[in-house]
N, CA and C atoms as a LAMMPS dump frame, in Angstrom:
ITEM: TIMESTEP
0
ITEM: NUMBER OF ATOMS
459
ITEM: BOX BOUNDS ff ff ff
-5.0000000000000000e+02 5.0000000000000000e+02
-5.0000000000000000e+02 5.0000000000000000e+02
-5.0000000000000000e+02 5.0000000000000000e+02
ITEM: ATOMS id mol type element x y z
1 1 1 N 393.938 182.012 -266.378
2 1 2 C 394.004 180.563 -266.573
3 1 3 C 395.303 180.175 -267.266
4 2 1 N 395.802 180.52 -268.05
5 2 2 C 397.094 180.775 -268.974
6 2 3 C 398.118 180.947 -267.826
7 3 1 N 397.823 182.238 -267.284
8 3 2 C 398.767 182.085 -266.168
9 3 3 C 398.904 180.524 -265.14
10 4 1 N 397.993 180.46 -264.795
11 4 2 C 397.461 179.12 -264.005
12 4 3 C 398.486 177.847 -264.383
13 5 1 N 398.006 177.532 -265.925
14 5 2 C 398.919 176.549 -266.248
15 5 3 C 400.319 176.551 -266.781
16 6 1 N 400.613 178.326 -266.464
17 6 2 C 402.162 177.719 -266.538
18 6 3 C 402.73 177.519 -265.327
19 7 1 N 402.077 178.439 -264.63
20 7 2 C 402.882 177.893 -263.022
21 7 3 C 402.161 176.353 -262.542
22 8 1 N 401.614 175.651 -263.311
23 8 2 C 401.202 173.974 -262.815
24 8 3 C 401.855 173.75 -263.683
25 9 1 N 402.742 174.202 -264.57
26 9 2 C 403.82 173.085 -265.099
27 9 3 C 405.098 173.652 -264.913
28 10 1 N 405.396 174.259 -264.129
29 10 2 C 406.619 175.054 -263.304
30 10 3 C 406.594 174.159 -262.256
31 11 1 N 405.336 174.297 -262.055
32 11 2 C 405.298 173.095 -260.263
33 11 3 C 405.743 171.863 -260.897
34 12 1 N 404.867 171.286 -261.895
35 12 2 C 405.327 169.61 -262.199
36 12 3 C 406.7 169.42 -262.83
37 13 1 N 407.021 170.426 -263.148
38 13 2 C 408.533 170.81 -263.447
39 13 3 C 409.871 170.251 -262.754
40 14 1 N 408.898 171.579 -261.099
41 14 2 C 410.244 171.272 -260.33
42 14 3 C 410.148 170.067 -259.461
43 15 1 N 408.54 169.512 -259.558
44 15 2 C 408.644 168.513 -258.747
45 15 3 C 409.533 167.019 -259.375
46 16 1 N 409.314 167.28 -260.823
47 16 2 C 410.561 166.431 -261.894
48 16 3 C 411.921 166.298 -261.177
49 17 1 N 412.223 167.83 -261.158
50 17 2 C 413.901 167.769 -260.769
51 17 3 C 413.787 167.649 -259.509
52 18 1 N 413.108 167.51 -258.556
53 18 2 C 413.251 167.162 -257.035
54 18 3 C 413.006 166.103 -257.117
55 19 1 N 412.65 165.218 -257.687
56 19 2 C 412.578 163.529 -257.537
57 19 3 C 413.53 162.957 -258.227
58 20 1 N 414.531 163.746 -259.393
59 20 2 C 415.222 163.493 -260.035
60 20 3 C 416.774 163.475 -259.232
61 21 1 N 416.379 164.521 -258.279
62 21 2 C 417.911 165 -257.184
63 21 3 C 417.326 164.178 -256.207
64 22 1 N 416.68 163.422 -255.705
65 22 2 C 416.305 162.401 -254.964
66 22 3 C 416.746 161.448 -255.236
67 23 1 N 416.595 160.881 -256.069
68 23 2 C 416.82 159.605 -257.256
69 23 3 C 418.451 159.629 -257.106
70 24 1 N 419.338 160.876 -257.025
71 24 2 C 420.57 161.012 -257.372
72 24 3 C 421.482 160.947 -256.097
73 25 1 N 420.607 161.328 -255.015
74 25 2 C 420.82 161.104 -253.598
75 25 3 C 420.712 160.163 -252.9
76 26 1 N 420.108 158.898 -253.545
77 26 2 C 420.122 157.508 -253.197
78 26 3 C 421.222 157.185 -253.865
79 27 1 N 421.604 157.099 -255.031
80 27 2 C 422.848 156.501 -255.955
81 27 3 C 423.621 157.194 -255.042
82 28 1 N 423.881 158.454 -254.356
83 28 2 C 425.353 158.562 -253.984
84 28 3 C 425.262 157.881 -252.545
85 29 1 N 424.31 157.919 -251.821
86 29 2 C 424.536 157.044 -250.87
87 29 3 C 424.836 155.597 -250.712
88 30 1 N 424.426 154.97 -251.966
89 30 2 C 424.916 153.522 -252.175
90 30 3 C 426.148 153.804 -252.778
91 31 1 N 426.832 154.737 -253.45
92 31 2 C 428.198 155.181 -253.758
93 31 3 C 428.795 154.995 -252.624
94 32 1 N 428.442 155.413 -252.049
95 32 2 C 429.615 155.918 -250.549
96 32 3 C 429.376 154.714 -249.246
97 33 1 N 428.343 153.668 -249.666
98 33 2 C 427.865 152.7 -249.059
99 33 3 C 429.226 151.853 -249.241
100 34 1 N 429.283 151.559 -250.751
101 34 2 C 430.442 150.534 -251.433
102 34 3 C 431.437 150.591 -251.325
103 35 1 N 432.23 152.103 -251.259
104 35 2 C 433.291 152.319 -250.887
105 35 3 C 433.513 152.17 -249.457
106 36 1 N 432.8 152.719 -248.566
107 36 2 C 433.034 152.131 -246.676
108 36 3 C 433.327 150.368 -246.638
109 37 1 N 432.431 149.622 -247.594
110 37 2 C 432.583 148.339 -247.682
111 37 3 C 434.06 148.24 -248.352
112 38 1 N 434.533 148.699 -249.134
113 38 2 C 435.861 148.33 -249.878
114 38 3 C 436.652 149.003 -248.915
115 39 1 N 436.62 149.961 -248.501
116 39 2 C 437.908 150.048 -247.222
117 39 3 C 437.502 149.418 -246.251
118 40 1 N 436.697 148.966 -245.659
119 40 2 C 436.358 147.812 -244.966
120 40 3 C 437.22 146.657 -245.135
121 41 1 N 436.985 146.004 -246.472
122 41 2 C 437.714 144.639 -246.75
123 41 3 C 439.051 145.108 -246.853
124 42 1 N 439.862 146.329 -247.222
125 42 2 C 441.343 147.017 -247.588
126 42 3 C 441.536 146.127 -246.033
127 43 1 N 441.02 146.913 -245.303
128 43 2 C 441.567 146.987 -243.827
129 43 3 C 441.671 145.482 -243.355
130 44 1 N 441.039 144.397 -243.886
131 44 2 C 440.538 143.166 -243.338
132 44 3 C 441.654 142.745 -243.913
133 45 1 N 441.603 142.988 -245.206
134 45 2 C 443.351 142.03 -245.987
135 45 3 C 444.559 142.545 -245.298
136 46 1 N 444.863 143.889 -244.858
137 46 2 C 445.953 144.681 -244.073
138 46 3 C 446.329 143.725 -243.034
139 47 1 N 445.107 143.474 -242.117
140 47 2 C 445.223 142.698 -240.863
141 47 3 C 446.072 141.619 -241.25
142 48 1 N 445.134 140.54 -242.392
143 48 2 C 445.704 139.456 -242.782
144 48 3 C 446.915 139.245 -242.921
145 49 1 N 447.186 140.119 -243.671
146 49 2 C 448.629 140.27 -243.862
147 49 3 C 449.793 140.393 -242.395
148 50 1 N 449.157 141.281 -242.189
149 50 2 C 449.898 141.78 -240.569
150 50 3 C 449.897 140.022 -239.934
151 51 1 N 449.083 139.374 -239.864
152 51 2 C 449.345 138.046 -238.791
153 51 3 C 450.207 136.883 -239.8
154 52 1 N 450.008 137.391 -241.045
155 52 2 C 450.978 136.119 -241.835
156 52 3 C 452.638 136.372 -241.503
157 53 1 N 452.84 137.981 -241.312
158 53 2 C 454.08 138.258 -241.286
159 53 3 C 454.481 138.496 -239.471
160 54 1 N 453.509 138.031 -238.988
161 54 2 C 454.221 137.807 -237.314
162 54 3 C 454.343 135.898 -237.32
163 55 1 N 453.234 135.287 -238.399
164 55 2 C 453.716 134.203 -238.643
165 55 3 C 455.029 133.762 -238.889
166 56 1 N 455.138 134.644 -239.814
167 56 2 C 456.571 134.21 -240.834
168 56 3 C 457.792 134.306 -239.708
169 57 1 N 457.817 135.552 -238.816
170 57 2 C 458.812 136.031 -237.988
171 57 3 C 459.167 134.913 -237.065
172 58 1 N 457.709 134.218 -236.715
173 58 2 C 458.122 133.448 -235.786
174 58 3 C 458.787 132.154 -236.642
175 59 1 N 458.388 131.804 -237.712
176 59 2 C 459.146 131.015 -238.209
177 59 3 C 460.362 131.047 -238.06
178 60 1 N 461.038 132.154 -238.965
179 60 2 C 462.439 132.611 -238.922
180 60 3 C 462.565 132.31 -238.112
181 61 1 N 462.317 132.808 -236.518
182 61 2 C 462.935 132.726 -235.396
183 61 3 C 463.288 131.58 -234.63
184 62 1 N 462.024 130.28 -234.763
185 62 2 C 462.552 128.778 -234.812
186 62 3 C 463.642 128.426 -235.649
187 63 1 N 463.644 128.842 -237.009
188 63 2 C 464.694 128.411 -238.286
189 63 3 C 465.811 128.424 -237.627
190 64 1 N 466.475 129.806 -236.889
191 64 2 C 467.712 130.095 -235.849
192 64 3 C 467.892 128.957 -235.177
193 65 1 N 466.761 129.082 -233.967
194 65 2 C 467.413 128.337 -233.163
195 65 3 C 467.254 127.003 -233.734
196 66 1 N 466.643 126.454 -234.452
197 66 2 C 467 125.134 -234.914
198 66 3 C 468.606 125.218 -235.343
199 67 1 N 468.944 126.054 -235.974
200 67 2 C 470.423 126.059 -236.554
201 67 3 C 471.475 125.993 -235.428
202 68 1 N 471.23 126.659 -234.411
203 68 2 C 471.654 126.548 -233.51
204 68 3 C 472.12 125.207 -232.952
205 69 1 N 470.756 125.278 -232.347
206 69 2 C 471.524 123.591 -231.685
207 69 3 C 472.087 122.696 -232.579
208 70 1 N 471.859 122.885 -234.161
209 70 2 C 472.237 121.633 -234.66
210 70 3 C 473.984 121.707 -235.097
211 71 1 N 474.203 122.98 -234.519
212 71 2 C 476.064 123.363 -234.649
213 71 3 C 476.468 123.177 -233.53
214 72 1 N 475.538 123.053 -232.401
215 72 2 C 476.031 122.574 -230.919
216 72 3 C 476.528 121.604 -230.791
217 73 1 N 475.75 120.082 -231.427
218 73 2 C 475.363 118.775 -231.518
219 73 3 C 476.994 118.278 -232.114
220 74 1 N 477.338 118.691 -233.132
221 74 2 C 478.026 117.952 -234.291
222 74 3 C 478.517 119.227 -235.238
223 75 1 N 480.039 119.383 -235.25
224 75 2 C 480.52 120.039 -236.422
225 75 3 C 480.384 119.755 -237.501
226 76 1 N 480.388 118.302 -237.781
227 76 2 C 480.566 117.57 -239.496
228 76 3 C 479.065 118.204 -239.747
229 77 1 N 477.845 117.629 -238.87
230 77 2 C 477.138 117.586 -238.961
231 77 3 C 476.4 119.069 -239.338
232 78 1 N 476.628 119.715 -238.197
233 78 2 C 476.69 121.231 -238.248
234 78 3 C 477.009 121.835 -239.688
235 79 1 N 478.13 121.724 -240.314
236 79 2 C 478.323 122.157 -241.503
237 79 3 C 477.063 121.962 -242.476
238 80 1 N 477.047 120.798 -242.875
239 80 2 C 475.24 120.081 -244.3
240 80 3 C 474.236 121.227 -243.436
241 81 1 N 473.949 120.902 -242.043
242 81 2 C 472.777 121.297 -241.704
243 81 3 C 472.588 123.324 -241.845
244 82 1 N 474.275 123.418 -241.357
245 82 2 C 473.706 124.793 -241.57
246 82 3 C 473.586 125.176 -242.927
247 83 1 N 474.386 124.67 -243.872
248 83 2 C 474.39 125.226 -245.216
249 83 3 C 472.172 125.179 -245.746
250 84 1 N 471.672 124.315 -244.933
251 84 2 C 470.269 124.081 -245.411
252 84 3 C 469.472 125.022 -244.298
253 85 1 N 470.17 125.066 -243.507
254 85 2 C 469.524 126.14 -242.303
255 85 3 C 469.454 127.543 -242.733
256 86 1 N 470.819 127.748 -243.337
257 86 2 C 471.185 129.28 -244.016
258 86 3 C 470.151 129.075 -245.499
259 87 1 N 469.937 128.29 -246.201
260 87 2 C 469.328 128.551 -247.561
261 87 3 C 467.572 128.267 -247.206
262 88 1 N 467.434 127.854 -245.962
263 88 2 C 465.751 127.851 -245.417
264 88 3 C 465.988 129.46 -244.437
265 89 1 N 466.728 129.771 -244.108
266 89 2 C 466.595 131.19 -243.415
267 89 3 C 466.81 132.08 -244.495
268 90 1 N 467.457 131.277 -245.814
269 90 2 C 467.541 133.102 -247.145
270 90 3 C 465.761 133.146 -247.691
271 91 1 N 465.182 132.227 -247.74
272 91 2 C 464.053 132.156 -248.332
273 91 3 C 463.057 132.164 -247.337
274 92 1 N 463.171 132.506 -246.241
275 92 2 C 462.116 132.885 -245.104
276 92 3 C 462.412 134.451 -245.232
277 93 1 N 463.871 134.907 -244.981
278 93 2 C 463.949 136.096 -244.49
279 93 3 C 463.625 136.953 -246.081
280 94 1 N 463.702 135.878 -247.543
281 94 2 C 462.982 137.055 -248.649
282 94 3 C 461.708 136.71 -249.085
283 95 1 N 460.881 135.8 -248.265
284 95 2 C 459.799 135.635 -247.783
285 95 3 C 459.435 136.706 -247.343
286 96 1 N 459.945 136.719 -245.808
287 96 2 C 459.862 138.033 -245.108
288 96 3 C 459.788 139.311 -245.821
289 97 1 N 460.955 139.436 -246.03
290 97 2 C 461.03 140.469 -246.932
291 97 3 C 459.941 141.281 -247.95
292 98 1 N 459.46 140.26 -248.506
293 98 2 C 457.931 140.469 -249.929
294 98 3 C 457.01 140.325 -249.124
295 99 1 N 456.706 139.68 -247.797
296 99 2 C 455.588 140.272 -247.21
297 99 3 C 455.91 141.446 -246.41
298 100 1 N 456.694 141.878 -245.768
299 100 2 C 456.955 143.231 -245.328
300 100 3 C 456.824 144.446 -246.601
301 101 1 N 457.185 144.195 -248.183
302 101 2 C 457.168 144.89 -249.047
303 101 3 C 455.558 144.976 -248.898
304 102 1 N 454.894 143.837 -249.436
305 102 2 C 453.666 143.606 -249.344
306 102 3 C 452.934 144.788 -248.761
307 103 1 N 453.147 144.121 -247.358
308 103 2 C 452.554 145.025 -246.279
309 103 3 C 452.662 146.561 -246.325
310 104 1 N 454.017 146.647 -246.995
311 104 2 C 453.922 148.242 -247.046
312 104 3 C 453.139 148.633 -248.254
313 105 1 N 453.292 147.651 -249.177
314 105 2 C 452.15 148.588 -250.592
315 105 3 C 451.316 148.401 -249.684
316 106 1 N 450.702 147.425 -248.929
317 106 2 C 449.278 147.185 -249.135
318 106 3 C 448.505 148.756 -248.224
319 107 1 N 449.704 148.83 -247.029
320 107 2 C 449.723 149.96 -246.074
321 107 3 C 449.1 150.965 -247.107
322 108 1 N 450.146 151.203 -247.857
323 108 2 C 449.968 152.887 -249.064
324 108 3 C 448.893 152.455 -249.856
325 109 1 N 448.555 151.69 -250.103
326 109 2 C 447.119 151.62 -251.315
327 109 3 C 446.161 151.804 -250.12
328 110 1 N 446.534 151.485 -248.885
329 110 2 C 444.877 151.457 -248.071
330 110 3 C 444.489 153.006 -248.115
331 111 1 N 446.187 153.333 -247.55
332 111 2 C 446.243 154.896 -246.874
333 111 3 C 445.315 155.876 -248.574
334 112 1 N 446.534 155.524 -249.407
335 112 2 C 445.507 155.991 -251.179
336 112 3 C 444.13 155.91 -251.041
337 113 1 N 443.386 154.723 -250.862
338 113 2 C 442.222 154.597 -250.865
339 113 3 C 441.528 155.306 -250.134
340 114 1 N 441.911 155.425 -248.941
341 114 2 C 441.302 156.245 -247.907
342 114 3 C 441.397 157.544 -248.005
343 115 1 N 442.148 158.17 -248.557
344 115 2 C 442.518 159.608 -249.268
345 115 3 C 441.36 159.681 -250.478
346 116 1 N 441.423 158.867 -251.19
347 116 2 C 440.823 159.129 -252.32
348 116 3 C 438.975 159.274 -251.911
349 117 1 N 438.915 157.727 -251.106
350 117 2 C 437.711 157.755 -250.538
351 117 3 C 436.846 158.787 -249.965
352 118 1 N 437.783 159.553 -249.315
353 118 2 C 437.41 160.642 -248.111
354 118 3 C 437.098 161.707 -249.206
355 119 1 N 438.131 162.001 -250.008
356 119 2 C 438.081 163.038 -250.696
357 119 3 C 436.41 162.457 -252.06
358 120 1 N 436.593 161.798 -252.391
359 120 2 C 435.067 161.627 -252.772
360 120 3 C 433.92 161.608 -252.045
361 121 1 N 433.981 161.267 -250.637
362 121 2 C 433.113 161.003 -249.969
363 121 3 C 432.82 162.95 -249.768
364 122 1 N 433.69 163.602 -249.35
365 122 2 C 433.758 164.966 -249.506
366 122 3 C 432.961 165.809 -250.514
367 123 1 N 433.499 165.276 -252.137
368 123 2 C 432.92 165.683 -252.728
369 123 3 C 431.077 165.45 -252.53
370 124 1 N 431.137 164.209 -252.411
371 124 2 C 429.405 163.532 -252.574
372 124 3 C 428.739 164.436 -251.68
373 125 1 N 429.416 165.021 -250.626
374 125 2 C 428.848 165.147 -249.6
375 125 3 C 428.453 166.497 -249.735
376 126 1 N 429.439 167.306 -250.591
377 126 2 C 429.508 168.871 -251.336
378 126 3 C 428.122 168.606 -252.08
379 127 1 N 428.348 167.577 -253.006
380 127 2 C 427.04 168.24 -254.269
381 127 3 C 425.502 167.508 -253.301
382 128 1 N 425.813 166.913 -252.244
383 128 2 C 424.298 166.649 -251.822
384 128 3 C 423.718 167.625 -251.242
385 129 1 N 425.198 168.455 -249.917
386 129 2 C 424.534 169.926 -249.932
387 129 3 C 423.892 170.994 -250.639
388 130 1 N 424.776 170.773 -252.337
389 130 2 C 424.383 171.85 -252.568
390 130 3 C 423.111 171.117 -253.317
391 131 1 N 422.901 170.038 -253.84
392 131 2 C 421.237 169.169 -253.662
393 131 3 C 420.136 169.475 -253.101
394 132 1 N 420.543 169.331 -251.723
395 132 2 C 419.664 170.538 -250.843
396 132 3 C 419.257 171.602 -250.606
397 133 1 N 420.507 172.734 -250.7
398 133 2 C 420.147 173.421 -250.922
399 133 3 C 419.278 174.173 -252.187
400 134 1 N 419.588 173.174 -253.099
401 134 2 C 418.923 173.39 -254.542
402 134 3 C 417.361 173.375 -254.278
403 135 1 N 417.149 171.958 -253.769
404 135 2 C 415.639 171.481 -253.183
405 135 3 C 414.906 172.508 -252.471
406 136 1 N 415.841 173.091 -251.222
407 136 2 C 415.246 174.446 -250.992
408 136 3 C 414.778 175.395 -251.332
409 137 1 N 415.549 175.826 -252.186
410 137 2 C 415.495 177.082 -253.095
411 137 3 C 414.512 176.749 -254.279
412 138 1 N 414.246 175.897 -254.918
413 138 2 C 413.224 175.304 -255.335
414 138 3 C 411.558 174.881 -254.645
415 139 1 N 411.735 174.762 -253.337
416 139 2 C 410.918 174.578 -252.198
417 139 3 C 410.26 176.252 -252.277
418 140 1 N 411.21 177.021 -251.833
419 140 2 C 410.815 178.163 -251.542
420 140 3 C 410.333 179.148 -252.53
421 141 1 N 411.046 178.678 -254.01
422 141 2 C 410.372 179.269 -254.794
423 141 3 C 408.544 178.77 -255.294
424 142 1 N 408.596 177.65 -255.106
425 142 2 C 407.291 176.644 -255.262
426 142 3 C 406.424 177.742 -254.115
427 143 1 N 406.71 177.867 -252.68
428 143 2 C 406.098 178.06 -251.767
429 143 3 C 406.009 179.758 -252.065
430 144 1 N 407.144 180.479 -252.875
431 144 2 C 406.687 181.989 -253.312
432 144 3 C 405.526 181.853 -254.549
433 145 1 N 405.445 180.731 -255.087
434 145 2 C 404.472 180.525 -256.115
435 145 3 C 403.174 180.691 -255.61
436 146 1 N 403.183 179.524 -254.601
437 146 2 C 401.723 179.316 -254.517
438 146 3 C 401.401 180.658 -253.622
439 147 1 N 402.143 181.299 -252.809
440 147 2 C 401.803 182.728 -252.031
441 147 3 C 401.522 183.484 -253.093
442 148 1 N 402.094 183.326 -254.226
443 148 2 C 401.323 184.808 -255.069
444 148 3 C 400.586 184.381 -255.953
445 149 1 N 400.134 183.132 -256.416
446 149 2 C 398.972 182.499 -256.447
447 149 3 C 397.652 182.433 -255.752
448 150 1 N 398.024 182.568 -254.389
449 150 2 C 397.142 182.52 -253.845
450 150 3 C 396.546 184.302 -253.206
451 151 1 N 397.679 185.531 -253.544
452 151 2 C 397.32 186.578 -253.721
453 151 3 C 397.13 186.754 -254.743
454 152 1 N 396.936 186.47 -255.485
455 152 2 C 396.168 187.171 -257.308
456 152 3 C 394.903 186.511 -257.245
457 153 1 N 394.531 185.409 -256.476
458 153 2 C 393.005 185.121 -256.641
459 153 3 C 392.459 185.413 -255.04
């Protein structure tokens, strides 16, 4: 009987730490839930970015030819206009510029994130195996229990 109740609190034991590595296997799956969602949105702002700066390009690229014709039209004229054509094309093209910078951090923090992500997601994915396998080996020892439990009586 002595014997009896230590292996029923060996069992309620391990059934502790198997609901406990359960318990720990939901948290990492909502771990790794949040992060797919945050490189999710990385990727959504990337885009954003990407269409502000085909925006911008096309701007610039009207800014030109506006300058253009307006040196076609009129030299006197041509002169005022380009001097405002050239100082609306310096502040488009370092416009440009800080969103192309932009774009490239934003590029390397995604690419970071996704490195980092993966490599956690890696890890999570390491200790749930070895979770399992823990559960097993715990399983099987439970299941060598009750076999020689159930040979001693």
């Amino acid at each position: 009987q002595e014997e009896k109740k230590q292996l029923t609190l060996k069992v309620e034991e391990l059934e502790r730490k198997l609901e406990t590595t359960s318990a720990q296997n939901i948290e990492f799956l909502q771990v790794i839930a949040k992060r797919e969602e945050s490189i999710h949105q990385c990727q959504l702002r990337l885009e954003e970015k990407t269409r502000e700066c085909s925006s911008l390009a096309r701007q610039l690229e009207m800014a030109i030819e506006d300058a253009k014709r307006q040196v076609e039209q009129t030299r006197e004229r041509a002169t005022s206009r380009e001097r405002a054509a050239q100082s609306k094309m310096l502040d488009l093209e370092t416009q440009l510029s800080r969103t192309k910078t932009e774009l490239n951090q934003l590029r390397r923090s995604k690419d970071d994130a996704e490195r980092r992500y993966e490599s956690r997601l890696q890890d999570l994915k390491d200790r749930l195996e070895q979770s399992e396998s823990t559960n097993r080996s715990m399983q099987n020892y439970v299941q060598f229990l009750k076999s020689s439990y159930a040979n001693v009586f």
